[in-house]
Steps between C-alpha positions, in 0.01 A plus 500: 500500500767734569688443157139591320463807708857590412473440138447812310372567186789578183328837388489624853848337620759781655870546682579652812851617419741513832627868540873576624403513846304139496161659489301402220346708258150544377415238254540559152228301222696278246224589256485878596725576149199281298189620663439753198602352235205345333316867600825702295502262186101508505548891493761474243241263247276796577715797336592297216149462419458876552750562280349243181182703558650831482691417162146381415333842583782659276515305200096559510591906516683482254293309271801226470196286606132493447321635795228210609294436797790262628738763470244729694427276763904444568570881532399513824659182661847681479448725811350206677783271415758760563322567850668151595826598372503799747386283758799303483730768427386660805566202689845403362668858555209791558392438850866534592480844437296563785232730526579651162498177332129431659348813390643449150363170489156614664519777195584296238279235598168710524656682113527163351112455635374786394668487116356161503176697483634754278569226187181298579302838429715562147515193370162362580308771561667773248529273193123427500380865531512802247722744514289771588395281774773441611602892541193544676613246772849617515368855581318419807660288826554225282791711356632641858535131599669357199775814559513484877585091397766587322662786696517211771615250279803729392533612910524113639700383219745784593489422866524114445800512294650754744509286768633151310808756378558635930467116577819427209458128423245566214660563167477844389500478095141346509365724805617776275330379243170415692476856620612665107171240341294575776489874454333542146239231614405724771506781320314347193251792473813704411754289297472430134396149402857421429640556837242297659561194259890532596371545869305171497789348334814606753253437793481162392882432441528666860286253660583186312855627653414532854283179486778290364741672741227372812461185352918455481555638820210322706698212667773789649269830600397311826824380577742674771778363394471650082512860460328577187717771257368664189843404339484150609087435355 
């Protein structure tokens, strides 16, 4: 009876580590480093579907392919697909940033949401309706939203990427280039069609980056002993 009581279980197994003076120290989990891992690459899967879809919403822009209902019904799955990404971002590197990281996340998070909206309204709403409709709506608080969406979009994007770059163990080429396609996608109402189609397109190469980057560096963000470089991933 006393071996079965003793026994414990290989997830949850641990080592108290003797310290110089004899006194042992707090036990450490053997699969602390692990724990996250399936959660990281899941998160990863997520922005590399993000990215397919925003490729997808440019080729349609730009008439490279036909615009369909499938196509219509994908355009919005991007922000909800790259809401995981930032999930796991967030918890691989952003929520060591402290306070700032949390309030980034909190911002980008609720942006992400809210855009979500913003792209079900224009490409299933939008497409359907006349144009002069369509003005009509954008005049009233229809319009005020759609703007305010985007203002925050371009805000928590800027404030997420912020704190990964204080934190300095996520690369900087594709948060650079995550905040540089984000902007004319905010700003759509402003932007010529152009810049919005190369928007959608470096947006996507910046989180197919970062994904693959989570995804490679899963098994070591966890870990104590590995200290994660930008030169080194």
């Amino acid at each position: 009876m006393f071996a079965r009581n003793a026994e414990t279980h290989p997830l949850q197994s641990s080592i108290s580590v003797p310290s110089p003076a004899g006194e042992p120290r707090p036990e450490v989990s053997l699969s602390a480093a692990v724990t996250n891992v399936p959660l990281y690459r899941l998160a990863s899967i997520a922005g590399v579907g993000s990215a397919l879809i925003l490729l997808v919403n440019a080729a349609k822009r730009s008439s490279v392919i036909p615009t369909t209902d499938l196509t219509q019904l994908l355009a919005p799955l991007a922000e909800i697909l790259a809401l995981g990404l930032v999930v796991g971002l967030f918890l691989a590197s952003g929520r060591r940033a402290g306070r700032l990281g949390t309030i980034a996340f909190v911002l980008n998070f609720v942006a992400l949401a809210s855009l979500e909206g913003v792209e079900v309204v224009i490409n299933l709403v939008f497409s359907k309706l006349p144009l002069t409709t369509i003005i009509d709506l954008r005049a009233g608080p229809l319009g005020v939203a759609l703007v305010a969406s985007s203002l925050l979009f371009l805000i928590g994007t800027f404030a997420f990427v912020i704190s990964l770059v204080v934190v300095r163990s996520v690369p900087r080429i594709p948060l650079a280039l995550y905040l540089l396609g984000a902007a004319p996608i905010a700003l759509r109402a402003f932007v010529p069609e152009w810049a919005l189609d190369l928007g959608l397109m470096v947006l996507a190469i910046a989180i197919a980056w970062l994904a693959g980057w989570l995804w490679r560096s899963a098994t070591a963000i966890d870990d104590p002993n590995v200290h994660l470089t930008r030169g080194a991933l």
